[in-house]
N, C-alpha and C positions, 0 to 999 in steps of 0.2 A: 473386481474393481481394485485400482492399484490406490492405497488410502498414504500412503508415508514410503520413501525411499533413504536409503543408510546408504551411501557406498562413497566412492571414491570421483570427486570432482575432476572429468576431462578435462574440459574446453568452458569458455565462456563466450558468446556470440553477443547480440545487439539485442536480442529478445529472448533468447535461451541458452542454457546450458545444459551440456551433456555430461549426465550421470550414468558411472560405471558401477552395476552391481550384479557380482557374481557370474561378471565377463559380459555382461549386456547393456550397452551405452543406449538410454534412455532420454530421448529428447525431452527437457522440460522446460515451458513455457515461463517465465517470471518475469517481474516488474522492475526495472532500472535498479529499482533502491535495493532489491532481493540480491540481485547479482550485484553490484556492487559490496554489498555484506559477506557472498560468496570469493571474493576475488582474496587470492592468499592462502585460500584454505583448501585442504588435501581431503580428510575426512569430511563430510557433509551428511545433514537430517537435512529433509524438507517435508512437510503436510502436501497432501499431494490431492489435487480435483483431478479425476478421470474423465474429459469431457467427451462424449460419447456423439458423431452424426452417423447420418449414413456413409457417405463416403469416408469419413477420417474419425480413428482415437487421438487424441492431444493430453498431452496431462500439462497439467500449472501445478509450481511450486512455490510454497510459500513459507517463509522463517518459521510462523506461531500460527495458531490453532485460530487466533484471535482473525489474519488476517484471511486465515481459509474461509471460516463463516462470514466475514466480509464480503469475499468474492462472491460467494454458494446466496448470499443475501441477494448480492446485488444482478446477479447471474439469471436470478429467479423472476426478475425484471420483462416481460416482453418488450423486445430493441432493446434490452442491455445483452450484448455479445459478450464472451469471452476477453476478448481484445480491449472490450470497450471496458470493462471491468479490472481488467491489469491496469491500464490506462489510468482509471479511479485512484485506486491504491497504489499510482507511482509519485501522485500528486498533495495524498493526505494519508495520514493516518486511520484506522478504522474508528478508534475514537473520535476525530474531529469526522469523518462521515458520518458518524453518528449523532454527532451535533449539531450539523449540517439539516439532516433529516428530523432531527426535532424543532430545530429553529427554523424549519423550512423558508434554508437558507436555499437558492441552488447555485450561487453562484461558484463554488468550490468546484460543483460537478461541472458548470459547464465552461469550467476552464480545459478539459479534456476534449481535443481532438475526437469528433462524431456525437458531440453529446450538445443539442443547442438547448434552448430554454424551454420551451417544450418538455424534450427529452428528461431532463432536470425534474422539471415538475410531477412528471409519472413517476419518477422513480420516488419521489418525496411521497408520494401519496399512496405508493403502493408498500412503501416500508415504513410508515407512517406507525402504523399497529403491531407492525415485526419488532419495531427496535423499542425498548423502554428505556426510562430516563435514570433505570439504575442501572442501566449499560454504560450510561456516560456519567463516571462521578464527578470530573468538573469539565460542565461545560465551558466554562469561561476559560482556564486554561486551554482547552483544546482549540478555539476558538484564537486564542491568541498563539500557537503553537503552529498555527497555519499561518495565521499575520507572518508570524516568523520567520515560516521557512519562504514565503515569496518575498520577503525582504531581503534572506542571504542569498535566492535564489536572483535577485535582479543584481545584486554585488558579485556577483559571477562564479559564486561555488553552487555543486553541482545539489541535488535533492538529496542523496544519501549524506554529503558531507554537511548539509544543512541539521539531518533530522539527528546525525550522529552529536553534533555537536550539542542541541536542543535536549538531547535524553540527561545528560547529565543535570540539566537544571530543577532544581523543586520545581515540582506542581503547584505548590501555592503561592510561585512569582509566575502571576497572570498579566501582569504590566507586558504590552510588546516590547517597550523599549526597554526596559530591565532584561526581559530575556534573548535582546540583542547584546545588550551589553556585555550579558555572559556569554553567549554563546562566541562572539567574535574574541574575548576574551581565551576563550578555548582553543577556537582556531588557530589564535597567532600560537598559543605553546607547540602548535603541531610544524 
């Protein structure tokens, strides 16, 4: 099982990039905001899920450890796909799904194309007991970190340039609109 890939960044596609290692370009699967983080860069690490069917190997790549077990979490789902789980984590952070799932909140999840409310609810109730509430140290931050980015995302910048601009801010400015403040702040320097 291929667990982590090191090598050298080909190509970037709509849903993947091709990683060169030790002369063998490696399709992997990743989320808008993944590649986008990749875009620029020559050397690349990614955490790697090996997804295994009958007819096809696929692997997904992911920045942090954090958003692997996210996937592997939310993967573990019956009717959460692959696809449907990139999907997940192009939309929120692993911490804000994780407080999503404890607030069984589902509306986060069922902003994702194949996931209706139904759908949402399984997955709340099946990682319900997977995820503890000291996985998420503040849920309210995360909670407003999402407010946030569908605010910069309806201002018409993209998900990565949202969540890029939101990391820089304290955790303990959970106000939405402080954390626009900053953030768009941020942006115009760019």
């Amino acid at each position: 099982m291929i667990r982590a890939l090191k090598g050298t960044l080909g190509s970037i596609h709509p849903n993947h990039a091709i990683v060169f290692v030790g002369g063998i370009g490696y399709q992997v699967y990743a989320s808008p905001y993944t590649l986008g983080k990749l875009a620029g860069l020559t050397e690349i690490f990614l955490h790697i899920h090996t997804h295994v069917r009958e007819d096809q190997l696929s692997l997904y790549g992911f920045m942090t450890e954090d958003e692997l077990s996210m996937f592997e979490l939310l993967i573990s789902v019956s009717g959460i796909g692959p696809k449907v789980a990139i999907g997940i984590l192009a939309i929120a952070e692993p911490k804000t799904i994780r407080a999503a799932i404890l607030h069984k909140d589902p509306s986060i999840l069922t902003r994702v194309s194949g996931v209706g409310k139904k759908t949402a609810e399984k997955v709340i109730v099946e990682l319900q007991n997977k995820v503890s509430s000291a996985d998420v140290s503040d849920q309210a931050g995360a909670l407003a970190e999402q407010e946030s980015i569908e605010a910069l995302t309806a201002l018409g910048y993209s998900v990565t340039e949202a969540r890029e601009a939101l990391k820089g801010i304290p955790d303990d400015v959970t106000s939405v609109g402080e954390r626009l403040k900053l953030a768009l702040k941020s942006l115009g320097k760019k």
